[in-house]
Residue frames relative to the residue before (quaternion, step in Angstrom):
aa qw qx qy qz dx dy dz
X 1.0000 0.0000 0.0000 0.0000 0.00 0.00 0.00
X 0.5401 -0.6724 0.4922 0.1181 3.30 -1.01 1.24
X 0.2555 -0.8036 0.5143 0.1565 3.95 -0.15 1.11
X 0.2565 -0.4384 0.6636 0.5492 3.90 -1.07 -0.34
X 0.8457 0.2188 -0.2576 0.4129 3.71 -0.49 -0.86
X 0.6506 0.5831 -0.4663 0.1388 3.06 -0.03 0.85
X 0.6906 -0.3788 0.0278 0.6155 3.98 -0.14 0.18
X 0.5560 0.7042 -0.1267 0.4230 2.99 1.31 -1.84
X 0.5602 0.6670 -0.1224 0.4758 3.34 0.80 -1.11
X 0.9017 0.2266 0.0310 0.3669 2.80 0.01 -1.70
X 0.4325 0.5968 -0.3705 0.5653 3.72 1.94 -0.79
X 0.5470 0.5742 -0.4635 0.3953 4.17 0.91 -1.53
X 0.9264 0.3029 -0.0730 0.2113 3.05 -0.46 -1.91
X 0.5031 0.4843 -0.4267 0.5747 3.59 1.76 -0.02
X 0.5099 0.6519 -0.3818 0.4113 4.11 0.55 -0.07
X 0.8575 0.2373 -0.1353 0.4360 2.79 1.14 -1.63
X 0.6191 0.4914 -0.3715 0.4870 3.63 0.93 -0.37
X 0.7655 0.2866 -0.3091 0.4862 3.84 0.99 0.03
X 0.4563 0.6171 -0.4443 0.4622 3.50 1.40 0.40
X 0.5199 0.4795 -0.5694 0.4191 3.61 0.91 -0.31
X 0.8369 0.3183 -0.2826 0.3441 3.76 -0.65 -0.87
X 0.4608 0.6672 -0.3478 0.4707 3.27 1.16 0.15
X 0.7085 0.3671 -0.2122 0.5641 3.26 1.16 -1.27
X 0.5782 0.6208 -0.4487 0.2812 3.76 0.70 -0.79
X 0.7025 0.5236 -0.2078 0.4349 2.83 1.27 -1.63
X 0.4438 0.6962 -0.2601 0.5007 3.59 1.41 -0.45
X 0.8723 0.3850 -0.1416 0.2661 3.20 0.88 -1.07
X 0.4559 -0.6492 0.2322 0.5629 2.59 2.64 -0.66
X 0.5003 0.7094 -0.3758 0.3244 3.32 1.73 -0.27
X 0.6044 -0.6610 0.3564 0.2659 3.41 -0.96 1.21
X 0.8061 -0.4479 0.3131 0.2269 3.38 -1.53 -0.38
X 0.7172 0.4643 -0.2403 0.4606 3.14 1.65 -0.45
X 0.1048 0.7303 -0.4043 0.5406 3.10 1.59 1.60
X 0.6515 0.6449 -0.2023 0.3446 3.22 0.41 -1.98
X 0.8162 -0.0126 -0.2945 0.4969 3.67 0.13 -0.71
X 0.4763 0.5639 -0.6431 0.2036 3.32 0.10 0.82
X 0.5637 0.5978 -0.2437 0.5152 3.12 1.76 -0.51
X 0.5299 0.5474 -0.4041 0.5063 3.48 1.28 -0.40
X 0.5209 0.6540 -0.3029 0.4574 3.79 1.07 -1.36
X 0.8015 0.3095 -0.3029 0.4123 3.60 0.26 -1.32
X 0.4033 0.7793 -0.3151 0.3617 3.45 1.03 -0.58
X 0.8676 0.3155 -0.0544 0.3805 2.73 0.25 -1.63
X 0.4879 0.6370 -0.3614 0.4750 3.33 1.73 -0.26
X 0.7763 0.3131 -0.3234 0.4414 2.96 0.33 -0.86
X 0.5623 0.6171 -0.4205 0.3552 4.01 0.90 -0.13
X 0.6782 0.4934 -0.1913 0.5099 3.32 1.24 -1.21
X 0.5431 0.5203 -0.3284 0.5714 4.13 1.35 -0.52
X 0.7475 0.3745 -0.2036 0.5095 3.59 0.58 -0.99
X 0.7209 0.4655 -0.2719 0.4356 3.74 0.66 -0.76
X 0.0242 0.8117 -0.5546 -0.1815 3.46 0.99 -1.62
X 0.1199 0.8890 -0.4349 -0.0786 3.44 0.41 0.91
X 0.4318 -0.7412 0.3475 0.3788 3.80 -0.04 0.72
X 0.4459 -0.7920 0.4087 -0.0832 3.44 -0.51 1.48
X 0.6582 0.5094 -0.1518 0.5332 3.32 1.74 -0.94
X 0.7644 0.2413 -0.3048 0.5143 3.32 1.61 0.20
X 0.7603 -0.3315 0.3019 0.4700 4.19 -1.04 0.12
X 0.6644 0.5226 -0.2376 0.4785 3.44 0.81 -1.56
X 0.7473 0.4325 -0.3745 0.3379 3.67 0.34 -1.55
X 0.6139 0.5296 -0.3529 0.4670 3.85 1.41 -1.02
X 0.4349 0.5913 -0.4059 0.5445 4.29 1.11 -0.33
X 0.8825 0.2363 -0.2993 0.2753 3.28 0.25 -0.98
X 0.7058 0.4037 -0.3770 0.4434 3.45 1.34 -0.19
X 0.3048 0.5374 -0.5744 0.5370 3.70 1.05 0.80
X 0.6785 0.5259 -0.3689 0.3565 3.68 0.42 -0.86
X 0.6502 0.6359 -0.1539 0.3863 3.21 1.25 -1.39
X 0.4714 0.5610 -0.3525 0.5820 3.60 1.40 -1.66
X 0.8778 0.2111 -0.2889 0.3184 3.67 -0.64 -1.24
X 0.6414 0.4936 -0.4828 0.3344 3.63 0.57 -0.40
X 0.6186 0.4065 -0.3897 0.5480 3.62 1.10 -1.01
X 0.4861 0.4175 -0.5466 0.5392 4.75 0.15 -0.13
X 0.7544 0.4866 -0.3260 0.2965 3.78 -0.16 -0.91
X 0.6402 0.5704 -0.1924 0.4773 3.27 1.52 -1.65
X 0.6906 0.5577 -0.2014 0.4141 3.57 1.08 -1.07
X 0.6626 0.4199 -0.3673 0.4998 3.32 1.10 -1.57
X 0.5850 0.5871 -0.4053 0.3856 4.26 1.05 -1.17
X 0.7430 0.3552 -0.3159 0.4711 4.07 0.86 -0.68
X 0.6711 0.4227 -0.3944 0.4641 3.73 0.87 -0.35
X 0.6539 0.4275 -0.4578 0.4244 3.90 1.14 -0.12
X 0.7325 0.4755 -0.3882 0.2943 3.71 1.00 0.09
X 0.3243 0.6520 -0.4135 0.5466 3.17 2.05 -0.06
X 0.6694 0.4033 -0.3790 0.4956 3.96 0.50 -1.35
X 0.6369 0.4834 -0.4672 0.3775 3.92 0.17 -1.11
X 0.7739 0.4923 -0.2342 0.3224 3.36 0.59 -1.19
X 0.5724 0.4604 -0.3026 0.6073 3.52 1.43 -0.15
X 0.6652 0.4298 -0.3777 0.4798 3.46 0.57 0.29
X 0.5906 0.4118 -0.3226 0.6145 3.93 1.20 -0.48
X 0.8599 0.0904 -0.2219 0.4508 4.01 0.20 -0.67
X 0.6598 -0.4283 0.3579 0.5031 3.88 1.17 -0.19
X 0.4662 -0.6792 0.5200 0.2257 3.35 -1.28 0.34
X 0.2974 -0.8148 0.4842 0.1150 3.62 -0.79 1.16
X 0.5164 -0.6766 0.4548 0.2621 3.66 -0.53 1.06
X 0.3030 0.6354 -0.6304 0.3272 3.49 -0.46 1.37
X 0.5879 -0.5847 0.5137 0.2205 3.55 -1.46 1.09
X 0.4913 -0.7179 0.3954 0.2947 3.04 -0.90 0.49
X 0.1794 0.8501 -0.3364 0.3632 3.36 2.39 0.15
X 0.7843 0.4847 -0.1926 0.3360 2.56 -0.23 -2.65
X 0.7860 0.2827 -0.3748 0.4022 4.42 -0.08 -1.37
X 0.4668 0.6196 -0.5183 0.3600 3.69 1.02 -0.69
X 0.8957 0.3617 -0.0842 0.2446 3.76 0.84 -1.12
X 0.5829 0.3475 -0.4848 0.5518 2.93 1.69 0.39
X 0.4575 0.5302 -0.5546 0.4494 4.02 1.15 0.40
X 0.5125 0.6030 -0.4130 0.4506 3.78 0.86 -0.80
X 0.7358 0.4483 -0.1986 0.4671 3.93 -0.13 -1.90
X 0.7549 0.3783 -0.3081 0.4382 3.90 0.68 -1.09
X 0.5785 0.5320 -0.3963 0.4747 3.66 1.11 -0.56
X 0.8076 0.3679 -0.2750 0.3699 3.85 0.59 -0.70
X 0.5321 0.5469 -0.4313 0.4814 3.37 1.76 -0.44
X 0.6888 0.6050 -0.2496 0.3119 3.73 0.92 -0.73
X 0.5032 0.5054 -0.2241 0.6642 3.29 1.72 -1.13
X 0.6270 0.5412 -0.3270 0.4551 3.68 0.34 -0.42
X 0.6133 0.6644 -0.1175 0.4106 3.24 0.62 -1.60
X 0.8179 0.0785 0.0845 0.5638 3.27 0.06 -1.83
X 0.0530 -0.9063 0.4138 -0.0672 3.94 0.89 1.02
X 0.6318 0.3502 -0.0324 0.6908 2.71 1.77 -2.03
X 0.4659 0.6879 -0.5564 0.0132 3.57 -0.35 0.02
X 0.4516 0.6222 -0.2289 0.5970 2.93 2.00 -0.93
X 0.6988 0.3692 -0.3970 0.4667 3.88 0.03 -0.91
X 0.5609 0.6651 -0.2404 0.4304 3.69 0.78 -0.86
X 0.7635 0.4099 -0.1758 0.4670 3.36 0.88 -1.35
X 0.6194 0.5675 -0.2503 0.4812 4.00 1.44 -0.99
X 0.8687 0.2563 -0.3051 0.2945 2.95 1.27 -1.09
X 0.2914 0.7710 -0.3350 0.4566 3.49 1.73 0.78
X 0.6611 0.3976 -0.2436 0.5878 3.38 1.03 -1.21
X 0.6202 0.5514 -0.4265 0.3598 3.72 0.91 -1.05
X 0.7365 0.3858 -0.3062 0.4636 3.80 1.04 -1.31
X 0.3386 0.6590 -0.5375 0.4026 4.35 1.35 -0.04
X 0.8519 0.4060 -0.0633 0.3247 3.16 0.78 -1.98
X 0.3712 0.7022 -0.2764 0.5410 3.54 1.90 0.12
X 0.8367 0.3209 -0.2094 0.3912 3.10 0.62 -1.34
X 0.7496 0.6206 -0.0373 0.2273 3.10 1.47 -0.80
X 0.5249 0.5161 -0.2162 0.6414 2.07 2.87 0.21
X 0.6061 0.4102 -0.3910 0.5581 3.14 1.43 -0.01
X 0.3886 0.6723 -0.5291 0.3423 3.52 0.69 0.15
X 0.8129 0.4906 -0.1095 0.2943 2.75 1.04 -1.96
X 0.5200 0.6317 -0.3115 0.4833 3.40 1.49 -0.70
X 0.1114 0.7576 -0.6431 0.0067 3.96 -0.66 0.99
X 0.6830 -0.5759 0.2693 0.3596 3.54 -1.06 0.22
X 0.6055 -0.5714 0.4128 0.3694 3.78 -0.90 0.71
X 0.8025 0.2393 -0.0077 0.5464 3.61 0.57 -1.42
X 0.9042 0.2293 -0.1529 0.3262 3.37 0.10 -0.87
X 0.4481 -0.8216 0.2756 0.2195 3.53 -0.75 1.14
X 0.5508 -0.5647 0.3434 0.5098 3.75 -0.29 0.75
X 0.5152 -0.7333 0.4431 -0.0209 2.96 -1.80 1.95
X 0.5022 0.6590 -0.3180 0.4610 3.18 1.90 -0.07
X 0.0456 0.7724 -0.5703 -0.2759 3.44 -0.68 0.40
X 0.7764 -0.0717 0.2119 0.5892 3.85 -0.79 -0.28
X 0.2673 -0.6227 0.6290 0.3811 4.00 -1.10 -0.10
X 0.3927 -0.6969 0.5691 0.1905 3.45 -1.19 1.01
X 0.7523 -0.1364 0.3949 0.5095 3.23 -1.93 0.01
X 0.9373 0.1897 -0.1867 0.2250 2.55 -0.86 -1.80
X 0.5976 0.3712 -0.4227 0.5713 4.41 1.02 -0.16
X 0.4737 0.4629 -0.5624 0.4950 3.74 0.34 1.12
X 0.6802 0.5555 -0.2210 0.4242 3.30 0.54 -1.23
X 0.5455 0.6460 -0.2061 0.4926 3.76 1.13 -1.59
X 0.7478 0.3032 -0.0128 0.5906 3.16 0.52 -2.11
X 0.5227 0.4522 -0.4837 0.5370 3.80 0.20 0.85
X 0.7064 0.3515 -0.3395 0.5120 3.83 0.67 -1.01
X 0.4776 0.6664 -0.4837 0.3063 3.59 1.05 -1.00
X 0.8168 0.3792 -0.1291 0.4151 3.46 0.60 -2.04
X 0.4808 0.4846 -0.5240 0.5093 3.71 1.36 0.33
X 0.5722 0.6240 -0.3181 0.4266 3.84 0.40 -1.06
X 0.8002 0.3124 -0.1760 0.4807 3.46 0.70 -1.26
X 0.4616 0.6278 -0.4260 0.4598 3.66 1.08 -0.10
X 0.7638 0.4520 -0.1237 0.4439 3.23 0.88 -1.05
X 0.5109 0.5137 -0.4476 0.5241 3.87 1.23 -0.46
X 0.3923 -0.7762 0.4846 0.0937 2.91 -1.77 1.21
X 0.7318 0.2267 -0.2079 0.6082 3.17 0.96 0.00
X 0.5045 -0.6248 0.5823 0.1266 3.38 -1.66 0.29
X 0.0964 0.7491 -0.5082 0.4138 3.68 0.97 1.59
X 0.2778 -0.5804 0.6479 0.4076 3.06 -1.75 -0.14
X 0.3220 0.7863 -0.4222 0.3160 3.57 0.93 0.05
X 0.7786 0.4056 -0.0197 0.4785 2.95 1.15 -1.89
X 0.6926 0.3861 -0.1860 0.5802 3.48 0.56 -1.44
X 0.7639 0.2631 -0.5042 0.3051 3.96 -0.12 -0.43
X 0.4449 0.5396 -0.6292 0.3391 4.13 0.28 0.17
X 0.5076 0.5108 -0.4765 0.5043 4.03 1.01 -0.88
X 0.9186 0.2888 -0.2069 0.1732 2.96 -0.14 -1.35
X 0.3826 0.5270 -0.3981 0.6461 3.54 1.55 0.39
X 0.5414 0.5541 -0.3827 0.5034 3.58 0.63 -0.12
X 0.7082 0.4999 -0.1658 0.4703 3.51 0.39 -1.43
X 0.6801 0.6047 -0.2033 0.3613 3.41 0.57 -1.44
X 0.8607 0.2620 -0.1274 0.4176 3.04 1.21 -1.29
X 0.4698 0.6483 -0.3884 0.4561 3.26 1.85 0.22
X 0.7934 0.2635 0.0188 0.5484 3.33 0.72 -1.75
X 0.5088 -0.6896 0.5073 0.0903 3.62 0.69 -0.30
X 0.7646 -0.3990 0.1852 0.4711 3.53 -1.08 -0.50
X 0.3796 0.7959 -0.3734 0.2882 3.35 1.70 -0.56
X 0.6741 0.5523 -0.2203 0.4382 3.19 1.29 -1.63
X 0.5684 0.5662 -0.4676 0.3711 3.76 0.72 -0.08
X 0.6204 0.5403 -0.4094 0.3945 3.62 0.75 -1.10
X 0.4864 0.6647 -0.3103 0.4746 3.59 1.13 -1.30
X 0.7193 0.5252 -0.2251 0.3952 3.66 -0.34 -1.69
X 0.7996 0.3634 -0.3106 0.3634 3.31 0.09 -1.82
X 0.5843 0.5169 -0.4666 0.4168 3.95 1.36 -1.45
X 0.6667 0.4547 -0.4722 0.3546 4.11 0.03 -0.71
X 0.6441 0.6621 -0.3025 0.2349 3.48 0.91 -1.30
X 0.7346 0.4067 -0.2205 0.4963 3.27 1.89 -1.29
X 0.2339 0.8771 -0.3689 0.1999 3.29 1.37 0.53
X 0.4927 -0.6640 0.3581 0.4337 4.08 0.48 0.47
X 0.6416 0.5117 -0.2300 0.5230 3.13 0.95 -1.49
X 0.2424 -0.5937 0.7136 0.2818 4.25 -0.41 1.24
X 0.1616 0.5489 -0.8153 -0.0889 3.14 -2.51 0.09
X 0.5144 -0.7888 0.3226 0.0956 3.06 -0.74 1.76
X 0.4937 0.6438 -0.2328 0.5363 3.03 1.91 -0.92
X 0.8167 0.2923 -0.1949 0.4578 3.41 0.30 -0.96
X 0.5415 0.4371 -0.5571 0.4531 3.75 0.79 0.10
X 0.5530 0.6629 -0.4179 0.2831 3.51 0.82 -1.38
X 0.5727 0.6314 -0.2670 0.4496 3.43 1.21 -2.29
X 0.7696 0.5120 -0.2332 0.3020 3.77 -0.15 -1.76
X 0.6935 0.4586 -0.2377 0.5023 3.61 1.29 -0.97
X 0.4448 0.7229 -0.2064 0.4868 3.36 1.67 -0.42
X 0.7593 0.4955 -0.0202 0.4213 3.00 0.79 -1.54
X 0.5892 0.4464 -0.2283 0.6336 3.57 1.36 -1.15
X 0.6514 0.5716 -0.4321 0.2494 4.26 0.67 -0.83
X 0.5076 0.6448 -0.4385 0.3665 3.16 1.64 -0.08
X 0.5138 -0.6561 0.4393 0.3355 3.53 -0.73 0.95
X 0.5892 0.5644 -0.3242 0.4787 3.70 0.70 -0.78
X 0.6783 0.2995 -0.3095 0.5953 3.66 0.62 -1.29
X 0.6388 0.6144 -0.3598 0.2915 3.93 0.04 -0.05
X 0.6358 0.4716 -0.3572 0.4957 3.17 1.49 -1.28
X 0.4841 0.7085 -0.4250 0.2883 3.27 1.39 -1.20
X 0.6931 0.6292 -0.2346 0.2622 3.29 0.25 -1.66
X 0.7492 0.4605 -0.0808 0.4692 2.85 0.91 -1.57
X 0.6333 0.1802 -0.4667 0.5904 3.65 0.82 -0.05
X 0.4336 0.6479 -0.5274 0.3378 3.00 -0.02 0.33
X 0.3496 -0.7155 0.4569 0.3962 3.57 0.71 -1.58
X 0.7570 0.3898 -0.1893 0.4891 3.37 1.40 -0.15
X 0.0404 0.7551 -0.6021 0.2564 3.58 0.97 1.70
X 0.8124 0.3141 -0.2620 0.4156 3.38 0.19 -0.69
X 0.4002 0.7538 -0.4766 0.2108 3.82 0.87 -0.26
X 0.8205 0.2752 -0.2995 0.4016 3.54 0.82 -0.97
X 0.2549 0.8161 -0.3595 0.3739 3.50 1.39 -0.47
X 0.8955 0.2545 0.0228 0.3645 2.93 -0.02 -2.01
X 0.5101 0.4786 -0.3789 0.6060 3.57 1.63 -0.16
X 0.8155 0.1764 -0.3675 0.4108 3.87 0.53 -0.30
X 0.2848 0.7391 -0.5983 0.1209 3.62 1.09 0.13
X 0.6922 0.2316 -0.2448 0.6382 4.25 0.31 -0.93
X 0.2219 0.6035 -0.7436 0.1835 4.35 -0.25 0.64
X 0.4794 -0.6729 0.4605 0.3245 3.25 -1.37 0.95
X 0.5906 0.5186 -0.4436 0.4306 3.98 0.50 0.16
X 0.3755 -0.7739 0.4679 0.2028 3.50 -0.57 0.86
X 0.4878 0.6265 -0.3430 0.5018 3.60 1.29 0.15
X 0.6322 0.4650 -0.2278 0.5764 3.27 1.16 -1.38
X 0.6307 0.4564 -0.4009 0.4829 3.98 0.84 -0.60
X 0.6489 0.5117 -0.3695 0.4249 3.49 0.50 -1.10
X 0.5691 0.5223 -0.2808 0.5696 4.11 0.56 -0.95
X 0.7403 0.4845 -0.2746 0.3767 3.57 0.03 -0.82
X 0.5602 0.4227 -0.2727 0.6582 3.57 1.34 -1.14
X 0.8273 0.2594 -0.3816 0.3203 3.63 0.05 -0.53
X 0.4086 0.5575 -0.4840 0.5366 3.56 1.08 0.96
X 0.6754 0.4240 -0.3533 0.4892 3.41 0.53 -0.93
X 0.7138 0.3652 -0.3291 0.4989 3.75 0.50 -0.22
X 0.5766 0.4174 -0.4387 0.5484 3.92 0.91 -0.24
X 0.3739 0.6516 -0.4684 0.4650 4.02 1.07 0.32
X 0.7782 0.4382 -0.2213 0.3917 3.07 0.23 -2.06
X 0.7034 0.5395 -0.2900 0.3607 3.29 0.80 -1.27
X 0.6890 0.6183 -0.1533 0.3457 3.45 1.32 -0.61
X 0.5114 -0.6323 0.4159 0.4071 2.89 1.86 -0.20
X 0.3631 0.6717 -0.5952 0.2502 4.11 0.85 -0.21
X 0.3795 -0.5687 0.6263 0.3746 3.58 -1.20 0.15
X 0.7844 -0.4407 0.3504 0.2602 2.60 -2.11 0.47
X 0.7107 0.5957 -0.2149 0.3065 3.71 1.07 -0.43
X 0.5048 0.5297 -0.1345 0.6681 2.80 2.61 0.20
X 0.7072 0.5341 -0.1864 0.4240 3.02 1.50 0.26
X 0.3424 -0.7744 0.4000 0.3509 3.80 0.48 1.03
X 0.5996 -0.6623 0.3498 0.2819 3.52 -1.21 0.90
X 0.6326 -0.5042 0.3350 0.4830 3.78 -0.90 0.55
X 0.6985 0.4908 -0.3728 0.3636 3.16 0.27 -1.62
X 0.7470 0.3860 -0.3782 0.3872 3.41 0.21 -1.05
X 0.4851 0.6377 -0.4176 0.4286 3.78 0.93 -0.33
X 0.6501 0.6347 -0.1536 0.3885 3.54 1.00 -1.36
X 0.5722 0.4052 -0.1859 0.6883 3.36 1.32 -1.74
X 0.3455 0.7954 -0.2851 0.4083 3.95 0.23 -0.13
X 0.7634 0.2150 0.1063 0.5998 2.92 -0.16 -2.38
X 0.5916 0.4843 -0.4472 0.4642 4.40 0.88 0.58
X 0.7129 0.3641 -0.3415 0.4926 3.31 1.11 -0.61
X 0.7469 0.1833 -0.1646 0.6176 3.71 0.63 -0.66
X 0.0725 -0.7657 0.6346 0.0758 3.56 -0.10 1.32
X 0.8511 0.3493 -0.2013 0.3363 3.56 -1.93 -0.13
X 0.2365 0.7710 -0.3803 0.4528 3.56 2.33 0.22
X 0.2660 -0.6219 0.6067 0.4176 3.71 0.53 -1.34
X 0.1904 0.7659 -0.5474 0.2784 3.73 0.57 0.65
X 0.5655 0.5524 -0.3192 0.5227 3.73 1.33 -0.69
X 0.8117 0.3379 -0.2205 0.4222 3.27 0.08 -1.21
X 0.6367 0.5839 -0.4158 0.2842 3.95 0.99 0.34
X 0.2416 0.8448 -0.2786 0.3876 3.03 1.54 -0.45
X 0.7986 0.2190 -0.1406 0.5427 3.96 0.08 -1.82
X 0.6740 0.4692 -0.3962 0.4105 3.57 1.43 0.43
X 0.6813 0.3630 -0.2679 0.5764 3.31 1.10 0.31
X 0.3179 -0.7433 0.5661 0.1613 3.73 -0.47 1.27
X 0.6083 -0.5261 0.4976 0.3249 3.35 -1.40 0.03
X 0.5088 -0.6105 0.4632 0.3921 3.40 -0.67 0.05
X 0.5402 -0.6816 0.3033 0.3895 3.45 -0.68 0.84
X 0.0381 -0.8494 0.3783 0.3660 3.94 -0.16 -0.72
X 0.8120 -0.3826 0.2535 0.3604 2.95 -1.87 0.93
């Protein structure tokens, strides 16, 4: 099976949406081709990109777009022409490339619809965490000390234990983690969250980490702290739907907890959210999480 994001995929649909002007020029067909070929371009850039229009920057970037995708078009229809001059020109309509650039520009815009939502709402949760990073308490001084020996050690068997569990349950994963809690304590969180941002997903261990924070103790912690909402909101769109389903029910053991609003991921993005993973309950979290007040 043939991925959108995959090589295969991606070798298909870059053939075809730059094989049209390639062939015109192939065919000998002239220049007043070109911006129709600019046109399809740009469809599909502006379907796939979605550039935001309502501000100075978004209208910069699709001016950018117009000329790279004229530039890209006029560069593939002059090597189609070069190349019909070294081996001859090959009898095709001027139909036929207009239409497999046409079919590859709309399968592609079509294709990659969400990438853009996908991308905003990544930066949105970068920019989530990084304000709650930034937020430390007024009075009281962080409750963490250093991880010791001995909640390294703990939190080493923890992740040998959990390599080995076979399923992805709370059945399974919370005896570890009631294990952990009571060996190492809060130490074990600093530990948890560094593996958690690890590129490489492991369902097991997001599942484990959200597990870990449901303890009410390790929660208040968090929260005076300033960083209740950090893992939540990094696993709120994870690609395991278990790991989504845990996450929402952190974000709502928040509310109940009293977390301020600045621990609390923003509606809109909650909203954009509930489009990619519909029927999730992503709708109904929203009237549980105020805005932040403003300044």
């Amino acid at each position: 099976m043939i991925h959108r994001y995959g090589h295969t995929g991606l070798v298909l649909f870059a053939a075809a949406l730059y094989g049209g002007p390639v062939l015109a020029g192939l065919a000998g067909h002239g220049a007043q081709a070109l911006p129709v070929f600019a046109a399809l371009f740009l469809l599909y850039m502006a379907a796939s990109r979605k550039p935001d229009l309502s501000t100075g920057a978004g209208w910069a970037g699709l001016a950018t777009m117009v000329v790279v995708q004229v530039a890209i078009v006029s560069l593939a229809w002059a090597v189609g022409l070069g190349a019909a001059h070294l081996l001859g020109p090959v009898a095709l309509p001027l139909w036929a490339p207009l239409a497999i650039t046409g079919v590859a520009a709309g399968v592609g815009a079509w294709a990659w619809r969400d990438a853009a939502e996908m991308n905003v709402m990544l930066d949105h949760a970068i920019q989530e965490i990084e304000a709650m990073q930034a937020i430390s308490p007024a009075t009281e001084t962080p409750q963490w000390p250093e991880v010791s020996a001995v909640a390294q050690a703990v939190y080493d068997r923890f992740r040998a234990n959990l390599a080995r569990a076979e399923a992805v349950s709370v059945s399974t994963i919370d005896p570890l983690v009631q294990d952990l809690e009571t060996e190492a304590g809060i130490e074990a969180f600093e530990l948890l969250y560094d593996d958690v941002t690890d590129p490489t997903p492991d369902p097991r261990l997001d599942f484990a980490a959200l597990r870990f924070i449901a303890s009410p103790a390790v929660l208040h912690a968090l929260i005076a702290r300033g960083e209740g909402g950090m893992l939540p909101a990094l696993l709120l769109n994870a690609p395991d739907a278990s790991t989504r389903h845990e996450a929402r029910g952190r974000l709502l053991d928040l509310v109940e907890a009293g977390a301020p609003p600045e621990q609390l991921p923003d509606p809109t993005w909650l909203a954009g959210l509930d489009a990619v993973f519909p029927g999730e309950g992503y709708a109904t979290l929203p009237a549980d999480c105020p805005a932040p007040a403003e300044d």
